[in-house]
C-alpha positions as CSV (number, residue, x, y, z in Angstrom):
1,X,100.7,94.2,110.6
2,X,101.8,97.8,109.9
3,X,103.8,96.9,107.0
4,X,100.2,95.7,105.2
5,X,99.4,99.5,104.9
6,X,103.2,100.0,103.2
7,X,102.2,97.4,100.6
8,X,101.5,98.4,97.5
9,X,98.9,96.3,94.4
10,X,101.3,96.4,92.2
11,X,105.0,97.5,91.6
12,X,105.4,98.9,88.0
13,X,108.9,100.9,86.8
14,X,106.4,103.5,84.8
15,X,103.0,105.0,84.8
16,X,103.4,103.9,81.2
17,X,102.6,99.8,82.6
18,X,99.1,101.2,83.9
19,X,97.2,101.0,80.5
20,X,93.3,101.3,80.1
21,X,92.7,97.8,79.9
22,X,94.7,96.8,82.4
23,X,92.8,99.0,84.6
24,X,89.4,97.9,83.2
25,X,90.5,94.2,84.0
26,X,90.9,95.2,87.8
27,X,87.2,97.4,87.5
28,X,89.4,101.0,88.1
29,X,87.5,103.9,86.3
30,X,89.8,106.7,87.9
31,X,93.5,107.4,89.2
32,X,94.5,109.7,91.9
33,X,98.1,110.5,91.5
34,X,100.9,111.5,92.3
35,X,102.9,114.6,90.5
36,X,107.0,114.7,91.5
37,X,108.9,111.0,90.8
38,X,105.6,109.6,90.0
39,X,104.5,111.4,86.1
40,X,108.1,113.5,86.5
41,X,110.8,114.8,87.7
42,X,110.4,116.9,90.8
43,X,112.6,119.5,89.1
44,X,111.1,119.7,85.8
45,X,107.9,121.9,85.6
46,X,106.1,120.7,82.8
47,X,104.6,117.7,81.1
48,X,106.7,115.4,78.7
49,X,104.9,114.6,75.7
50,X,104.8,110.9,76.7
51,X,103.3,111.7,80.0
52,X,100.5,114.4,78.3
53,X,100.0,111.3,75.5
54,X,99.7,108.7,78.5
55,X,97.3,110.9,80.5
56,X,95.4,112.0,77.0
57,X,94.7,108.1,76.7
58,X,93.6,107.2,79.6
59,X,90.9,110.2,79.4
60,X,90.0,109.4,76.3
61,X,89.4,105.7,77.6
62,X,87.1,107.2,80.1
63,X,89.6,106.9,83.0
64,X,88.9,110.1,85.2
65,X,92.3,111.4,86.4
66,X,92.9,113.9,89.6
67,X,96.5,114.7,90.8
68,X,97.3,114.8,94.9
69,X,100.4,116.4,95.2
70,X,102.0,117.5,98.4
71,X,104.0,120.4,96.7
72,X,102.7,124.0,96.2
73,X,99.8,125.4,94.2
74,X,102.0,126.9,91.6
75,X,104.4,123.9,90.8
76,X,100.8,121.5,90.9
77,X,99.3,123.8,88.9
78,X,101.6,124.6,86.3
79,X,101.6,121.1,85.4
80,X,97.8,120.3,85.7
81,X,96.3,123.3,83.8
82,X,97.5,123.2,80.2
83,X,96.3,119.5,80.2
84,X,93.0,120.2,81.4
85,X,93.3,117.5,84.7
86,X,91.9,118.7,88.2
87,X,94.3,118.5,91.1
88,X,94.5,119.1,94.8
89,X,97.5,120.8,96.0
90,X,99.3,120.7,99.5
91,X,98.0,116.9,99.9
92,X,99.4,116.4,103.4
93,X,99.5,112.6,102.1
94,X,99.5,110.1,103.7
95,X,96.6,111.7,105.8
96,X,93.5,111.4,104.3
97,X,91.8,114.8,103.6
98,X,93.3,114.6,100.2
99,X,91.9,111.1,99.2
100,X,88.4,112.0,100.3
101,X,88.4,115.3,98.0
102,X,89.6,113.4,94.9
103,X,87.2,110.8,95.6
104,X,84.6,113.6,95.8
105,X,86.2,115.3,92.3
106,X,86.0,112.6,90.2
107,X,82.8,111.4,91.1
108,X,83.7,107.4,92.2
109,X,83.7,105.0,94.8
110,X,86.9,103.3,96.6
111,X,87.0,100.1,95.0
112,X,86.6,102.3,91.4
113,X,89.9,104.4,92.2
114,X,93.8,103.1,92.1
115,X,96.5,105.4,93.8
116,X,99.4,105.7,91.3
117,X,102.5,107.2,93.3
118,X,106.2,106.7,94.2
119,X,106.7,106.6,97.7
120,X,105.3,104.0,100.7
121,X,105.0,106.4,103.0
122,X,103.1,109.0,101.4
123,X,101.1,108.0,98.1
124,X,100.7,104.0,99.4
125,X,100.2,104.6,103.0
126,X,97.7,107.0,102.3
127,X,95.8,105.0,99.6
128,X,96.0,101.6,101.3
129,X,94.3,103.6,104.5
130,X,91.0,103.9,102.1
131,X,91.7,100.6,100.5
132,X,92.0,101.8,97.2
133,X,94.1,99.9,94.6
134,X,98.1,100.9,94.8
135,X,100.4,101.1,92.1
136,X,104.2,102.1,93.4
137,X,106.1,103.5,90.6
138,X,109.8,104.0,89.9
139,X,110.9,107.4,91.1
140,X,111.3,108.7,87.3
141,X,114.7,110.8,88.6
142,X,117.7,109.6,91.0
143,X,117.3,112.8,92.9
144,X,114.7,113.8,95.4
145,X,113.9,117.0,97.3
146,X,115.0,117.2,101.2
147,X,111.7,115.5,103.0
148,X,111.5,112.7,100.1
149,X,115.2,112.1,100.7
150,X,114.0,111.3,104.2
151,X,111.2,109.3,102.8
152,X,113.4,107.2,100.6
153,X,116.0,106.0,103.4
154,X,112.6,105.0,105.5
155,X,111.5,103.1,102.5
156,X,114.8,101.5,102.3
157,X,114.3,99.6,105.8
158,X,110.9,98.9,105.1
159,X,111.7,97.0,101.5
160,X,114.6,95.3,103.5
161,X,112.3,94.5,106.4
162,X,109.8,93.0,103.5
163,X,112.8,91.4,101.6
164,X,113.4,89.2,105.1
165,X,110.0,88.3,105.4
166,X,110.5,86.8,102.0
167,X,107.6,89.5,100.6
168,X,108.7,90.4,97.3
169,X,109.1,94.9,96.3
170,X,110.2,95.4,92.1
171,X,114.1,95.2,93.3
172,X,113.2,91.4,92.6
173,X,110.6,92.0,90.6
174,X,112.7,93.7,87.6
C-alpha cells in the first residue's frame, strides 16, 4: 500500500528520545537528519545548547551524524559548521539523490542508518524508499514555512486515513 512508505519506525515527540543505546539496540551506527522542525525551529538559525549537547553525544558514542535539509546552503550551513557535522543542502527530499550522498558521507550501509525528520512526505517518504529506519519527530515550533504548511495539511489526511485503518501515528501515542 502507498501509505506503507508514509509510515514511519517510530514516532518520538524529540530527537532527545533517540539516545545511543537505543540506537545500538536496533544495530543504527549513523543518522541522516533533518534540520527545520526536526533539531529546530525553522526560524531560529542556530543550535540550542540541548540540541549541540544531544548531537555532541551521539558523536561521542560513535554515531556518525549528516544533516539533509531541503533549505539553502547558508541557513544549513550556519547551523552545521560551528558543530563540526557534514550536511547536504537543497535535499529535494523525498527523492533520493540526497539519501545516497549521506549514505556515501558517513561511510554506512542502509540497514546501519535511521532517518530522523518531521514530516511524512519528505524526511519519511524519502527514507522509507531506501528502507532505512524512520523516526518522525514532533515539529519542535507550531509554525511552518509556506511549502511545509502544505506538507502538514497532507499529512493531516494521511494520519486520519491511518487513524481509520485503526494504524496508530503519536496523536494516540502521547
Amino acid at each position: 500500500m502507498l501509505y506503507n512508505f508514509l509510515l514511519p519506525n517510530e514516532y518520538v515527540n524529540t530527537v532527545f528520545e533517540i539516545t545511543p543505546e537505543k540506537l545500538e539496540k536496533l544495530g543504527i551506527r549513523g543518522i541522516i537528519t533533518d534540520l527545520d522542525n526536526t533539531l529546530i525551529e525553522w526560524d531560529r538559525p542556530d543550535a540550542t545548547e540541548e540540541i549541540a549537547e544531544w548531537l555532541g553525544i551521539l558523536q561521542e558514542a560513535g554515531i556518525r551524524v549528516i544533516i539533509a535539509s531541503n533549505n539553502n546552503e547558508e541557513r544549513v550551513k550556519r547551523f552545521a559548521e560551528p558543530l563540526g557535522i557534514p550536511f547536504i543542502y537543497r535535499a529535494r527530499k523525498p527523492l533520493g539523490n540526497a539519501y545516497y550522498a549521506a549514505l556515501k558521507e558517513i561511510r554506512l550501509k542502509t540497514n546501519e542508518v535511521a532517518m530522523v525528520g518531521d514530516q511524512l512526505l519528505t524526511d519519511i517518504m524519502g527514507a522509507n524508499r531506501l528502507s532505512l529506519y524512520t523516526f518522525l519527530v514532533r515539529p519542535v515550533a507550531e509554525s511552518d514555512g509556506f511549502v511545509t504548511l502544505f506538507n502538514r495539511f497532507v499529512e493531516r489526511r494521511v494520519f486520519n486515513m491511518l487513524k481509520r485503518k485503526g494504524i496508530k501515528t503519536w496523536e494516540e501515542q502521547k
